[in-house]
N, C-alpha and C positions, 0 to 999 in steps of 0.2 A: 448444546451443540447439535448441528443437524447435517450431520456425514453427507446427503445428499447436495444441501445448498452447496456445503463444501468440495464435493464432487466437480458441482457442476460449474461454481467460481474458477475450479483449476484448470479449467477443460477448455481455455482459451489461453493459447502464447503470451500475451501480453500484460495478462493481468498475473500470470508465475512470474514473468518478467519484475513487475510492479511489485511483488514480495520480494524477488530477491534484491531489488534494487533497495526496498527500504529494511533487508536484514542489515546491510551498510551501505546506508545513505552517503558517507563520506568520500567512499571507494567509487559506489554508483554516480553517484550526484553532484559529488564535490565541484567539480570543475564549471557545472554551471552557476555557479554564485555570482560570479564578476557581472554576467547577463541581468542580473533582477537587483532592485534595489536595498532588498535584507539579503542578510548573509544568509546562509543557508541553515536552518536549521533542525538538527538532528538529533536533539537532546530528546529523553525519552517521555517533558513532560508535552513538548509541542509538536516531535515527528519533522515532517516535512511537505513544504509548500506545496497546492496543486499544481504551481506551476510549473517547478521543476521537472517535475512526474512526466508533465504533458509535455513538454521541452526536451526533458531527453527521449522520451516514444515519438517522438514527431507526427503524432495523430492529433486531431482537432481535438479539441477541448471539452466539446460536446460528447466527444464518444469516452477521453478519459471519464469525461464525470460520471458515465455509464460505468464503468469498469469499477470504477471505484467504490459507487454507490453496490456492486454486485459481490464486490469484494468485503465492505461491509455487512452487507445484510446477512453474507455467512460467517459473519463474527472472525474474518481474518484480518479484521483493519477496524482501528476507533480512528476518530476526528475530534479536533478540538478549532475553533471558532476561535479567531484573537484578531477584533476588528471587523476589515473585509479579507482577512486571510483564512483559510483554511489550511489546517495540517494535518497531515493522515502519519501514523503509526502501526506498525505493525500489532497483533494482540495476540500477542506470545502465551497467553492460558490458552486460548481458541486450537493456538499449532499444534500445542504442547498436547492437549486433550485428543485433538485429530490424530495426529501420530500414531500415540496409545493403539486409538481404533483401528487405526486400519493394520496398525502390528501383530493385534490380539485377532480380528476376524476376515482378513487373507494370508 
């Protein structure tokens, strides 16, 4: 874990948005299902579609994959590959570990 990347992932609206929306994706996301051809999926081994994501943020696709790829790299989001889908999950050791940190040194 690296408190910094972590830092600095959170230090944009939209990508805290993008945790909360995938702590419950069903609550978050639900509603956009009937829009895309898979249901929506939220199970903890596939997450959920990029598309969703960028659907309910109404930003281009191209800046979600920014955010997401940023939200990754600091270990608050795995992905998993099934097809041409992508599904992002939250990575709740990552949160879980962060938390700790910043509870123990502010």
């Amino acid at each position: 874990m690296e408190p910094l990347l972590i830092y600095k992932a959170l230090s944009n609206e939209t990508r805290l948005q993008i945790l909360e929306w995938l702590r419950d994706p069903q609550k978050h996301l639900g509603e956009l299902a009937e829009n895309f051809e898979l249901p929506l999926k939220c199970d903890p081994n596939n997450g959920v579609c990029v598309g969703y994501i960028q659907e309910k943020s109404g930003l281009a696709q191209s800046v979600i994959s920014s955010y997401l790829k940023t939200l990754q790299k600091a270990g608050l989001l795995e992905s998993q590959r099934v097809g041409q889908w992508t599904y992002y999950r939250r990575n709740e050791e990552t949160i879980r570990l962060f938390s700790e940190y910043v509870s123990r040194q502010l």
